[in-house]
C-alpha positions as CSV (number, residue, x, y, z in Angstrom):
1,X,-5.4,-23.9,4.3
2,X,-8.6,-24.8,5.9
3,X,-9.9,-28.0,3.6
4,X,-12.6,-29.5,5.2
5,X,-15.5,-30.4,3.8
6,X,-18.2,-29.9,6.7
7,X,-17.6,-26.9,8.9
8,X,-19.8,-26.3,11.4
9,X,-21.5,-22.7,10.5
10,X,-20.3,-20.6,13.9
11,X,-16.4,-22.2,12.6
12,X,-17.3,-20.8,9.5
13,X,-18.4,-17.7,10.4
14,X,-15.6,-17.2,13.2
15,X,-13.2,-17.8,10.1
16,X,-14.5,-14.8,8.4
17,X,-14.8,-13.0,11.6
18,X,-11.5,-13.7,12.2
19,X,-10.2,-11.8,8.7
20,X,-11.1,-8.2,10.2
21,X,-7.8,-7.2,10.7
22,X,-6.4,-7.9,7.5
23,X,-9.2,-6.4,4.8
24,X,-9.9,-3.4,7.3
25,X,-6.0,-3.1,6.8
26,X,-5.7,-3.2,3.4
27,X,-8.7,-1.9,2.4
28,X,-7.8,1.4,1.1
29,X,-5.0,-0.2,-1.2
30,X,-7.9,-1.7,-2.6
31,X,-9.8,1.2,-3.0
32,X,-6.4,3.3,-4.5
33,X,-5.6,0.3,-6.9
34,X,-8.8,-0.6,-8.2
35,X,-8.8,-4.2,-7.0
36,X,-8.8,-5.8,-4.6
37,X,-5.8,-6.0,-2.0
38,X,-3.5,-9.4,-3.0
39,X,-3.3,-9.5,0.6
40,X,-7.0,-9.6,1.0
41,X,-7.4,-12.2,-1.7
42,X,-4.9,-14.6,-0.1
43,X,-6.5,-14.3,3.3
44,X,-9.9,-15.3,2.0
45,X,-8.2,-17.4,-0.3
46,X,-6.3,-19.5,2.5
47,X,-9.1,-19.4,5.0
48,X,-11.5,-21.2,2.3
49,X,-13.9,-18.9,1.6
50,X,-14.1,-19.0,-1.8
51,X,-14.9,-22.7,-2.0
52,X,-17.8,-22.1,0.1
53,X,-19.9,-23.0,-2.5
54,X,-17.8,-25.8,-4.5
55,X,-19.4,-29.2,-4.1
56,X,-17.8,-31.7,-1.9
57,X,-17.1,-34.1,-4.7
58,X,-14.5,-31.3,-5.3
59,X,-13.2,-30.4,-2.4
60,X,-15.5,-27.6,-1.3
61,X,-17.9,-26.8,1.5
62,X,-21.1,-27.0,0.1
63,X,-21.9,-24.4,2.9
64,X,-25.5,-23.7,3.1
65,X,-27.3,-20.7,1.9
66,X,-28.0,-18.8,5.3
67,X,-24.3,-19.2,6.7
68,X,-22.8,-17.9,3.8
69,X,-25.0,-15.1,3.5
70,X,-23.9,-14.5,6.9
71,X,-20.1,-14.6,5.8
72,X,-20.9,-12.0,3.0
73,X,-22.7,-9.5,5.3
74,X,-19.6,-10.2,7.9
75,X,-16.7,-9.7,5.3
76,X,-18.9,-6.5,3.5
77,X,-19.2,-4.5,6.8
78,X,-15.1,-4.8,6.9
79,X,-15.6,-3.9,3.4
80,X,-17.6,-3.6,0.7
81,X,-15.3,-4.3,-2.2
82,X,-14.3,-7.4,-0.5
83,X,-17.5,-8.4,0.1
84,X,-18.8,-7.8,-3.3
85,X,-15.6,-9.9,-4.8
86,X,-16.2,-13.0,-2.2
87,X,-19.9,-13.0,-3.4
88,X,-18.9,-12.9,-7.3
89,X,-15.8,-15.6,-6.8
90,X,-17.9,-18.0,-4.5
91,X,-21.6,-17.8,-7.3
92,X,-18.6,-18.5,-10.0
93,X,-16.7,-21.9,-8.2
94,X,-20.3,-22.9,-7.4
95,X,-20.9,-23.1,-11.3
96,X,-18.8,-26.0,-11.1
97,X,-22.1,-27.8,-9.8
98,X,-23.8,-27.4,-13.8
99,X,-20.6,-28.3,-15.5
100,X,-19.7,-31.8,-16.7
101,X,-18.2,-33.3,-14.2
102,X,-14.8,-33.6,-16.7
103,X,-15.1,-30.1,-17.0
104,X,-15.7,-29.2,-13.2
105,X,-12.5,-31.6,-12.3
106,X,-10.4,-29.9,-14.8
107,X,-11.4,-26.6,-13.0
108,X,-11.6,-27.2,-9.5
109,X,-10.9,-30.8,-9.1
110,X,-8.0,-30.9,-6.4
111,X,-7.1,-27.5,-6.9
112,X,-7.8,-25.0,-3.5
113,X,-6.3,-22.0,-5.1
114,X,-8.9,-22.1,-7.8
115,X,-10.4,-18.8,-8.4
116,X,-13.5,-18.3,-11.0
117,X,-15.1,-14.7,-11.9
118,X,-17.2,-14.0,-14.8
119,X,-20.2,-12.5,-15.8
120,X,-23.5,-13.8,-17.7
121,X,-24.4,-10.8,-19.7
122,X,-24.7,-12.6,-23.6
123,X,-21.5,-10.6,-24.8
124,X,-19.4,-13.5,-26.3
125,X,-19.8,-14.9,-30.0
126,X,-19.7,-18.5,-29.9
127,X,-19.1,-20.7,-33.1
128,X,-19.8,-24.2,-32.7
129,X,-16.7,-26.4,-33.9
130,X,-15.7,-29.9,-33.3
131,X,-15.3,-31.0,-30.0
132,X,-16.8,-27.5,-28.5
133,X,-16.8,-23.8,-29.8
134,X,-14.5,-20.8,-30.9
135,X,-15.2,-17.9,-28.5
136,X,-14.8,-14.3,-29.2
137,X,-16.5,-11.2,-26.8
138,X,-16.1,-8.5,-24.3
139,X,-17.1,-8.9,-20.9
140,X,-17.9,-5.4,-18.6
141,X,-18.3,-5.8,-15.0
142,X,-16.0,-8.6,-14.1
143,X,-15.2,-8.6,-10.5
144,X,-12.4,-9.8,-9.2
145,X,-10.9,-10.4,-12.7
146,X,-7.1,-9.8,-12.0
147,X,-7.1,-12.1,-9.6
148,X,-8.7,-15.5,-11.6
149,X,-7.5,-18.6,-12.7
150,X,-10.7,-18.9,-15.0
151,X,-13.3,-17.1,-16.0
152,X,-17.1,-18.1,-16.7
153,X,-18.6,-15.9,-19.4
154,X,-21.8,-15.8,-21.1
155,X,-21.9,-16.2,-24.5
156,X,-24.8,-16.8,-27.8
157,X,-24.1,-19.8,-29.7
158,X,-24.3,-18.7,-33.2
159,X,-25.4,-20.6,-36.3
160,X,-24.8,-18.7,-39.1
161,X,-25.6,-15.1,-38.6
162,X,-28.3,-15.8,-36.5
163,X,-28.0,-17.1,-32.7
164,X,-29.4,-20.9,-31.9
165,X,-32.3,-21.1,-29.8
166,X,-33.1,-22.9,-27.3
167,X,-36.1,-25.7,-25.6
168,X,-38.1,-22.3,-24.7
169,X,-37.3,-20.6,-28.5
170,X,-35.4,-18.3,-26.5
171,X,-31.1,-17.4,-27.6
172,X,-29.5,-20.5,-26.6
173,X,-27.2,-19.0,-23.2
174,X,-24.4,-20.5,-22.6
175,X,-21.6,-20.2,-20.0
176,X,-18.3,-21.3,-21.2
177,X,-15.0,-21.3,-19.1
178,X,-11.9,-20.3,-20.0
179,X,-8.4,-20.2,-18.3
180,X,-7.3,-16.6,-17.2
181,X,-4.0,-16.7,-19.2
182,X,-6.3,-17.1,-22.6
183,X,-8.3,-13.8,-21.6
184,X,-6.9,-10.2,-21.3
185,X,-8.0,-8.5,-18.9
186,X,-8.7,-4.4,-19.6
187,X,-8.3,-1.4,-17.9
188,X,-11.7,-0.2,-17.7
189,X,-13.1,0.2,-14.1
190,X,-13.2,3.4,-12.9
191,X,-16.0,3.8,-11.3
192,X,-18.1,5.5,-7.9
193,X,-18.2,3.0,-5.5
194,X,-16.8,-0.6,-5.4
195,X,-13.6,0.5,-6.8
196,X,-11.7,-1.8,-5.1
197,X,-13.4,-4.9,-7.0
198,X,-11.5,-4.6,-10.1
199,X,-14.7,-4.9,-12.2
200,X,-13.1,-4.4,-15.4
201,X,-13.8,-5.4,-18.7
202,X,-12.5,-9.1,-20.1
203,X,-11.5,-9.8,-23.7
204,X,-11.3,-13.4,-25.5
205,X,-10.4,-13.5,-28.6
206,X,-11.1,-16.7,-31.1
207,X,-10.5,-19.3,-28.3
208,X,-11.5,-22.6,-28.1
209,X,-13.6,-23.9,-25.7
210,X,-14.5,-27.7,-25.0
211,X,-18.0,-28.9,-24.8
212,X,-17.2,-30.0,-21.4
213,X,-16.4,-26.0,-20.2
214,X,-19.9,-25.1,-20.6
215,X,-23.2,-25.2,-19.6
216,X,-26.5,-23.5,-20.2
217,X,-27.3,-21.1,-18.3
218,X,-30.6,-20.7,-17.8
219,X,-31.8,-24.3,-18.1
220,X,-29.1,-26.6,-17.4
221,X,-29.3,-29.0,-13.8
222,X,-27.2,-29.4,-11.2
223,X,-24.7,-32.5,-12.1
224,X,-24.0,-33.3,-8.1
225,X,-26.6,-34.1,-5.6
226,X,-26.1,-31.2,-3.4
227,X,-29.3,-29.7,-2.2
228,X,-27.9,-26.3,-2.5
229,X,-27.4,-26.7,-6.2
230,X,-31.5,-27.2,-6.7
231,X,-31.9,-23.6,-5.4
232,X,-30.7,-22.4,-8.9
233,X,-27.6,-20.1,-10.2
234,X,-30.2,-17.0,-10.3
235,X,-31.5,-17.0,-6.7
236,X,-28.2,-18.1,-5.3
237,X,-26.4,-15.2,-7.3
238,X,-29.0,-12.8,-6.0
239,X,-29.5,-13.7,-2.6
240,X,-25.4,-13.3,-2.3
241,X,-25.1,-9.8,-3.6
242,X,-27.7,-8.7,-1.7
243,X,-25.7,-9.8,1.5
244,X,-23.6,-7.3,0.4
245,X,-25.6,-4.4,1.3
246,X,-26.6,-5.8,4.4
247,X,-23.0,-5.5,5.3
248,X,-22.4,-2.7,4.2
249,X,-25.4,-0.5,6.1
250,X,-24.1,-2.7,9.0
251,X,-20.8,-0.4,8.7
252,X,-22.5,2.9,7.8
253,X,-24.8,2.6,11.0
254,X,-21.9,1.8,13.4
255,X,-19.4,4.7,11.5
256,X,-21.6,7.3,12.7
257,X,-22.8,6.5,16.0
258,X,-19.1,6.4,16.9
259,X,-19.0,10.3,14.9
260,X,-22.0,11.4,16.6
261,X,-20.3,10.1,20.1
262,X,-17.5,12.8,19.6
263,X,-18.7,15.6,17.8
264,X,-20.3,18.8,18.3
265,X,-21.6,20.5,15.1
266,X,-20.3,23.6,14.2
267,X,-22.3,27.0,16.0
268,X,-23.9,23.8,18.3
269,X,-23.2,23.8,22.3
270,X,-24.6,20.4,22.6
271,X,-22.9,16.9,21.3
272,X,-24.5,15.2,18.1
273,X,-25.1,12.4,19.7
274,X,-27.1,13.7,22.5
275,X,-29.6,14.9,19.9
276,X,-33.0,13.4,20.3
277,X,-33.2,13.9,16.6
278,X,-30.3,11.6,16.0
279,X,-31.4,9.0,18.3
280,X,-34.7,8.6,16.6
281,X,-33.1,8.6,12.9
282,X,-30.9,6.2,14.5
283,X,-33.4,4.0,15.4
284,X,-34.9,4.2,12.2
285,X,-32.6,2.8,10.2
286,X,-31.9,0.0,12.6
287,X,-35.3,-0.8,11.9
288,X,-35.4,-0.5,8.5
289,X,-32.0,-2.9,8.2
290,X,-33.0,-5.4,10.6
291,X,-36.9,-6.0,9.7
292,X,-35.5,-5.9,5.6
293,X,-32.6,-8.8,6.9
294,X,-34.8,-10.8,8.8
295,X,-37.5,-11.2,6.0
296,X,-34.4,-11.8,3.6
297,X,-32.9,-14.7,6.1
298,X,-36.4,-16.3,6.7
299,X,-36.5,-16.7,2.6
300,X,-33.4,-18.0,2.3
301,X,-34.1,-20.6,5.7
302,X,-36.9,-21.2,4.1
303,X,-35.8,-22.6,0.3
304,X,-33.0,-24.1,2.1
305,X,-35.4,-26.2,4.0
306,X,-36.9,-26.8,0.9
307,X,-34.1,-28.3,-1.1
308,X,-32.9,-30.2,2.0
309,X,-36.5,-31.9,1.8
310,X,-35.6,-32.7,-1.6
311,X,-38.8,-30.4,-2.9
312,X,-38.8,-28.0,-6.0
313,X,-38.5,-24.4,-4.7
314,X,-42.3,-23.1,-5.5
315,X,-43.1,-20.2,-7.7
316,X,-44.8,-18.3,-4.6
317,X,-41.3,-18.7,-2.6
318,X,-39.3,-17.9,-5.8
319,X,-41.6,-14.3,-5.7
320,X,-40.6,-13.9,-2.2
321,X,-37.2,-14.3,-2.5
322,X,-36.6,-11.5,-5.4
323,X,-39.1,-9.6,-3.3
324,X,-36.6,-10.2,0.2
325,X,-33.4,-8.9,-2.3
326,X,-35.0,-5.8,-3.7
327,X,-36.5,-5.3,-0.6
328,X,-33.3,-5.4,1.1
329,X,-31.3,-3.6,-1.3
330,X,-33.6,-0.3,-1.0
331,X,-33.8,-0.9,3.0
332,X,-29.9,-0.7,2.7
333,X,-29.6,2.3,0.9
334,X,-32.4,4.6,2.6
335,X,-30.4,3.4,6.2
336,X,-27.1,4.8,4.8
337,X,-28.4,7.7,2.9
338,X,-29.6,8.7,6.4
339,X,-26.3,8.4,8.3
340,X,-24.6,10.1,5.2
341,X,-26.6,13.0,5.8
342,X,-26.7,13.1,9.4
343,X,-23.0,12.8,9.1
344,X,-22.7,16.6,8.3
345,X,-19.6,17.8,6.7
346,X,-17.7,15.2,8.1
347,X,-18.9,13.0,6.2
348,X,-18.3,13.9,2.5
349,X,-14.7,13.9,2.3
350,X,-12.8,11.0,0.2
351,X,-12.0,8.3,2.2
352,X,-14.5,8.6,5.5
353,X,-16.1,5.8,6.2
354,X,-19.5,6.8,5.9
355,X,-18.5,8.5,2.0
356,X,-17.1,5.3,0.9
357,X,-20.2,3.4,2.1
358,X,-22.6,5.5,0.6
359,X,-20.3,5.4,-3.2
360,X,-20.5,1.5,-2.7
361,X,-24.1,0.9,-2.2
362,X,-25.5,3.2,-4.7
363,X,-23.0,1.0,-7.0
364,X,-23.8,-2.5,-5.4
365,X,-27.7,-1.7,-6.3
366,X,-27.3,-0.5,-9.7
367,X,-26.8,-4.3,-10.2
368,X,-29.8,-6.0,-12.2
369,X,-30.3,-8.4,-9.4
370,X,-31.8,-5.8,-6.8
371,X,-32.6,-3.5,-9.8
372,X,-36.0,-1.5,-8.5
373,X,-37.4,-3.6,-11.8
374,X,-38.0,-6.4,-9.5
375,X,-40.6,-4.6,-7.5
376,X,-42.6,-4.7,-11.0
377,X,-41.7,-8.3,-11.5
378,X,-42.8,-9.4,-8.3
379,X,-45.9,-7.3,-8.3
380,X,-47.1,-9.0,-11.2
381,X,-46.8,-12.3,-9.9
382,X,-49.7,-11.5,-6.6
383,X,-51.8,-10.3,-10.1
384,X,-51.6,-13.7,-11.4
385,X,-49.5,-12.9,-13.9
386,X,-46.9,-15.1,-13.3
387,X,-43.2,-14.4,-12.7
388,X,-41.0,-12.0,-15.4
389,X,-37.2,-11.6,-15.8
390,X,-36.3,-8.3,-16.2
């Protein structure tokens, strides 16, 4: 297992490169099983790429924010489902960053094999006790799930009947960590696209959970000096799903120019590919994924430099970044939609390349993070009217 702490970023990304074989090769298990391939897991697993994100103080990477975007678009155009899982494990080891540092060490300290999913939605009931809080909820959408060692879920901390609020009077969010073997995980996720992520429910039922397993999740500070950590859980979370997409229009484009190279539509003398039709469509959604990834990699250079300078990330960068992921995600999905269609017959049935990639990135942006809400959110900002959550 690759352990070092400071990879250069072409080692890094020749690492993820050099995983083709292997999720390309088990990628339709995924797909048939609903999660993602063990074989898949262990090879990301082994190669390091879920501790991208873990600070150095425990053993990770710290990779920076453009590199492993660069990973995620890499691993998504093998596969979609793998990409989407790397994305979800790596945001959930780099939570280690807010944690107390007790509870980070007892999580990832020493530990390479560590594997953290979980999602933020507020569906856990937490009960302060002493020494922490009993925890009881459902979790949807948990990616990667059967595969964890812990899980990270969001949870209100009740007082009473009523939840606790927090510095901003808002519900007092909380993440709170749990090991896999105290959560069941449910057969729920069967779903369009992304079906080999496993995102299935998770249930906890009246378990305790130390003080030093949680942290807030909307106002609580890095507890390591890593300049990555001062980007915030939000963007970082964001900026890695949308990678996703990128990836996964990356693989639409390429699966039909190689169709349109051998085949001649039906009642058609001439090839599809020597259509001047095709070529210009073609062209088009080139442009419209590599203009929407450059603006989406100079935002995330940019608040990269940022941090590095030791600077807060500004409100006017903050707006460009949610605009560079919703941006991004719709880019995505009008360049496969187009080589869907162009596809012709050939490309609707189950298991063609361009079918599966259209399933998964309908699915990847009906998450909230590229929702089409942020175009609202980030319009009201150039009105002076500050930045909204959704």
């Amino acid at each position: 297992m690759m352990t070092s702490t400071e990879r250069t970023k072409e080692a890094v990304l020749n690492t993820a490169r050099s995983l083709q074989a292997v999720i390309e090769g088990h990628r339709d298990e995924s797909e048939r099983e609903r999660r993602l391939s063990p074989a898949i897991v262990a090879a990301m697993r082994e190669a390091g790429l879920f501790n991208s994100w873990v600070p150095r103080e425990l053993g990770g990477d710290e990779v920076d924010l453009p590199t492993f975007l660069e990973v995620v678009e890499a691993i998504s155009a093998m596969d979609g489902a793998a990409g989407w899982v790397l994305a979800n494990v790596t945001g959930n080891n780099m939570q280690a960053a807010f944690l107390p540092q007790a509870g980070a060490r007892e999580i990832l300290g020493g530990d390479q094999a560590a594997l953290s999913v979980g999602a933020i939605a507020p569906k856990g009931h937490a009960v302060p006790v002493a020494g922490g809080y009993r925890l009881t909820g459902q979790w949807p959408l948990v990616s990667g799930a059967h595969h964890a060692t812990w899980l990270g879920m969001g949870s209100l901390v009740f007082d009473g009947d009523a939840p606790r609020l927090g510095v901003h009077g808002m519900p007092d969010l909380k993440i709170m960590c749990v090991p896999a073997a105290e959560c069941e995980v449910l057969d729920t996720w069967y779903a369009a696209g992304l079906r080999g992520t496993g995102s299935t429910d998770i249930a906890v039922r009246d378990v305790f959970v130390p003080e030093q397993r949680t942290f807030s999740a909307f106002t609580g500070q890095p507890q390591v000096p890593g300049a990555l950590y001062q980007v915030g859980i939000l963007a970082l979370f964001s900026c890695a799903l949308t990678a996703v997409g990128l990836g996964i229009a990356r693989a639409a484009i390429d699966a039909f120019v190689e169709l349109a190279k051998g085949k001649t539509p039906t009642l058609s003398q001439a090839g599809l590919g020597g259509r001047p039709t095709v070529h210009a469509e073609v062209a088009h959604a080139e442009a419209r994924l590599q203009s929407a990834r450059a603006y989406f990699f100079e935002v995330a250079r940019e608040m990269m430099a940022v941090v590095e300078a030791g600077e807060a990330i500004p409100e006017d960068l903050e707006a460009r970044r949610q605009l560079a992921c919703v941006n991004s995600a719709a880019s995505c999905e009008e360049a496969v939609d187009s080589m869907f269609k162009l596809g012709g017959s050939t490309a609707i049935y189950s298991g063609h390349r361009l079918e599966r990639c259209l399933r998964d990135i309908h699915t990847a942006n009906q998450h909230l993070v590229v929702s089409p809400v942020w175009w609202e959110k980030t319009g009201q900002y150039y009105f002076g009217l500050g930045l909204g959550m959704p």
